[in-house]
N, C-alpha and C positions, 0 to 999 in steps of 0.2 A: 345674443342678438346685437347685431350692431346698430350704435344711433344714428338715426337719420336728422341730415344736415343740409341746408343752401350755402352754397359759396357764393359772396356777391362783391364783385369785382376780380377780373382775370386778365391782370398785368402781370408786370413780372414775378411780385412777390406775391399776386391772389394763386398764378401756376406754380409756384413753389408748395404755398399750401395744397396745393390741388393735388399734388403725387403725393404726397404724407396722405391727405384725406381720404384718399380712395383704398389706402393698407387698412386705416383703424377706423372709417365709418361707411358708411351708405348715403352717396352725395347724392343726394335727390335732384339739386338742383345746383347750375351752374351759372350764374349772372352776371351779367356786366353791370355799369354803374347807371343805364340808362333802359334798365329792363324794367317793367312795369312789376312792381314787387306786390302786391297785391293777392297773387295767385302763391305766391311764394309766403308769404304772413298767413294769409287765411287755411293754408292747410296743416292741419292737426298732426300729421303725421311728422312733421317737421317741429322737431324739438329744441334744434340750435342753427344758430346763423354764423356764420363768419366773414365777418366782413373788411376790404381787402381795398377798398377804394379811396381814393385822396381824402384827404384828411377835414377836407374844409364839407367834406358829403358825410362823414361819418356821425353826425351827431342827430341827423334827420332821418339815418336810416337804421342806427343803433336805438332810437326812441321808439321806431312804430316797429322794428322786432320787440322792443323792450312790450310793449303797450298789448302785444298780441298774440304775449304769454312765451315767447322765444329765450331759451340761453344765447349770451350773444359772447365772441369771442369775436374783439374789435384791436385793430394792427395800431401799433405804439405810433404818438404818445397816449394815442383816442380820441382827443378834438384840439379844436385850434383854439381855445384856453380852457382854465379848471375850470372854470362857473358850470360850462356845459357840463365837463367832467365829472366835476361835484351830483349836477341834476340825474345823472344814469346813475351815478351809484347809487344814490337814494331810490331812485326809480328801482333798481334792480333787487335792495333793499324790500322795499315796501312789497313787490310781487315776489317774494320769495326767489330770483331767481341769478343766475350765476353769470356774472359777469370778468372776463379774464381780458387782457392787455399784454397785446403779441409781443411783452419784451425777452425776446430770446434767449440772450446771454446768461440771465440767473439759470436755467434751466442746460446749461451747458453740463457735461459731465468735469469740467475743470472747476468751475466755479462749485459746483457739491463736494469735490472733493477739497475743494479751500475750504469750504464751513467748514468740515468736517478737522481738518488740520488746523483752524486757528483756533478751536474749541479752545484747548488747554495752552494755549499763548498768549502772549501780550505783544499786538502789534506797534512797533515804532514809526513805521511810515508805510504809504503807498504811492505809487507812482505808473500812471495811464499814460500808455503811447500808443496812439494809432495814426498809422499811413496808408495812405488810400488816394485812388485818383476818383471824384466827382462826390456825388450828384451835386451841382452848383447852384442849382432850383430851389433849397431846401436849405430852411436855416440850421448853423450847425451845430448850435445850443442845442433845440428842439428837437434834432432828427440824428444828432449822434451822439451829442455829449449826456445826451439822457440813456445811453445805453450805459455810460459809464458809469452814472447817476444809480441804474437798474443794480448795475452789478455789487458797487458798493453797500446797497441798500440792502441786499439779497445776503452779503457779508455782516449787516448788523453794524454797519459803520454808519456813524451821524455825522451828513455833509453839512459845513456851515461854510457855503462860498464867502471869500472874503476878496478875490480881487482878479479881473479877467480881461484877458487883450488880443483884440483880432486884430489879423493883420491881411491884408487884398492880395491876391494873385489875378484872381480872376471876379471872385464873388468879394463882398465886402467881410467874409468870415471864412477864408479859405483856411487858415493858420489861428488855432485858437488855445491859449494858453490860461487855464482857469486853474487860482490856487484855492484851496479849501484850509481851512482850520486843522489844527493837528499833524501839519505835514503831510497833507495829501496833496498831490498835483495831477494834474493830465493834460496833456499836449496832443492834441488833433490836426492832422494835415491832410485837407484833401486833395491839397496837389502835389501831392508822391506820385512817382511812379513807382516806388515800391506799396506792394498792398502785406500790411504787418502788422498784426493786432498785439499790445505787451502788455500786462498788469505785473507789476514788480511789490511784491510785499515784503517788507523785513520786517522782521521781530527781533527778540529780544538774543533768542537764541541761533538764529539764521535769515532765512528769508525764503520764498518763495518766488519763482519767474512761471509766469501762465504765457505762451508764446503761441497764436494761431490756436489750432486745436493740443498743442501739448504741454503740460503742465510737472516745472524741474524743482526739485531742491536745491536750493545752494548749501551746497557742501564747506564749511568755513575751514574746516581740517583740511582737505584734501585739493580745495581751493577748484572744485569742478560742478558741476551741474549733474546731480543724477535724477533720471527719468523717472516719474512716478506713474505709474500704469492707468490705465484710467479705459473706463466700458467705452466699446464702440458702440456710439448710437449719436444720432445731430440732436441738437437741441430744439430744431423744428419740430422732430417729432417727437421729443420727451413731452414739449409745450401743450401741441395737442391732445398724447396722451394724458396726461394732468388735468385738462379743462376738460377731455371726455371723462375722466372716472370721478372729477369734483360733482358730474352733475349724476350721473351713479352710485355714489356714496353721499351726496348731499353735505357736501364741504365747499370749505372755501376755495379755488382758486391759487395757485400759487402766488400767483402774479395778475391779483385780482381786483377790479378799481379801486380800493382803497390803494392797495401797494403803489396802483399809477396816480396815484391824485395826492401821494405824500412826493412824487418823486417829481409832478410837475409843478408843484410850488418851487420845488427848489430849482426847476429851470428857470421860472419866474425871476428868483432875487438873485439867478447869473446873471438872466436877460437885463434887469433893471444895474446892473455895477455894465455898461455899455457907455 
C-alpha cells in the first residue's frame, strides 16, 4: 500500500516533486503556500508532508506538520538559519518522527558510486565547479554552495572553510570562489551561459571526474577518461524513495536534519569569512 502524502507548494521544484510523488505514493493533497492547511494537518490518513514553498514559510509549516504527528520532507537548506533548523530536529526527535532535507546530489547515482570507490583510497584533493545561468534572488552560499557542502558530506569529507570571494555580475555573489582545508576548492558561477556541473577528485592512485549525470576514471596509463556505468534512475526519486521506506522501516533519513543542520553551520562560517 502506498503512503499517503500532502504536497504543499507547487512551483517549479513542488511539480518536480509532484511527478516523482504521484509513481511512489498517494498525493492526497496538493497545496499551495496560501492554502489553509488545517484540513491538510488534521487528517490521519496523511502520514507525510512535503513541503516545497520558500524557504522564509518553511519553518511555520514544517512545525504544525511536526506538532500534528506528520513525517515531514522539507526542500534544502530547510530554514532561513540553523536555530529554527536545530528546533525541528529536536521536535522531530522528541515525536518519533522522520524528518529528511531535499538535498539531492548525495542521493545521485554518481555520488554512491564515489563512496563506494573512495572506500579503499586516500583522496589528495577535490575540486567543485559549476556553471549555470540564475537564480539571482537567492544567496549562493545558501542555495548552491550547500549542495556542494551536501555532496562532500555525503563523501565523509570534513569541510573546514578557510577563505571565500564573491565577485557581482549581476547579484553581489554571482562568481564565488570558497577554498576549504585540505585542498578542497569549488568555484560557482551563475552567470554562465554554459549549464555544467564538475566534482574532480584525485587520489593517490588516480582520480575521479563526476561531469552532469556521468561519472569517469581518469586513466593515468592511458592518459583518457573511462566511463564508469552507473543505474539509470534521478536522484529526485532515489530522494523520495529513501524518505518513503525510512518511515517504513523506521530509520533514519539519509539526508536527514541532523545531515542538514551539520551542513548549515558550515554555510554559516562561509557566510561569516564575507
Amino acid at each position: 500500500m502506498k503512503t499517503k502524502i500532502a504536497l504543499i507548494g507547487l512551483g517549479r521544484w513542488g511539480k518536480v516533486l509532484l511527478e516523482e510523488l504521484k509513481k511512489q505514493a498517494e498525493v492526497k493533497y496538493e497545496c499551495d503556500s496560501k492554502t489553509d492547511l488545517v484540513t491538510v494537518f488534521s487528517d490521519p490518513e496523511v502520514q507525510a508532508v512535503f513541503i516545497a514553498t520558500p524557504t522564509n514559510t518553511h519553518f511555520d509549516i514544517a512545525s504544525k506538520a511536526l506538532e500534528a504527528d506528520k513525517h515531514v520532507f522539507l526542500e534544502k537548506p530547510g530554514t532561513t538559519d540553523s536555530n529554527d533548523l536545530e528546533k525541528l530536529v529536536r521536535k522531530a526527535e522528541e515525536k518519533n518522527l522522520k524528518l529528511a532535507i531535499g538535498y539531492e546530489f548525495p542521493h545521485h547515482s554518481a555520488a554512491k558510486k564515489l563512496r563506494e570507490l573512495l572506500k579503499s583510497k586516500k583522496m589528495k584533493n577535490m575540486f567543485f565547479e559549476w556553471h549555470k545561468w540564475g537564480t539571482f534572488n537567492d544567496d549562493a552560499v545558501m542555495h548552491l554552495l550547500c549542495h556542494e557542502i551536501s555532496i562532500a558530506k555525503s563523501l565523509g569529507i570534513e569541510l573546514v572553510p578557510v577563505s571565500c570571494k564573491y565577485t557581482k555580475v549581476i547579484s553581489n555573489s554571482d562568481i564565488l570562489e570558497t577554498a576549504f582545508k585540505h585542498d578542497i576548492k569549488s568555484v560557482i558561477n551563475r552567470a554562465s551561459p554554459i549549464k555544467q556541473k564538475t566534482l574532480t577528485v584525485l587520489t593517490l592512485e588516480g582520480g575521479y571526474i563526476w561531469n552532469n549525470d556521468d561519472l569517469f576514471e581518469i586513466n593515468t596509463e592511458t592518459r583518457v577518461l573511462d566511463k564508469i556505468d552507473l543505474p539509470e534512475t534521478t536522484p529526485v526519486a532515489e530522494e523520495i524513495s529513501d524518505f518513503l521506506s525510512a518511515i517504513k522501516e523506521n530509520r533514519e533519513p539519509k539526508t536527514d536534519g541532523q545531515f542538514a543542520l551539520e551542513i548549515y553551520k558550515i554555510i554559516e562560517k562561509v557566510s561569516a569569512l564575507r
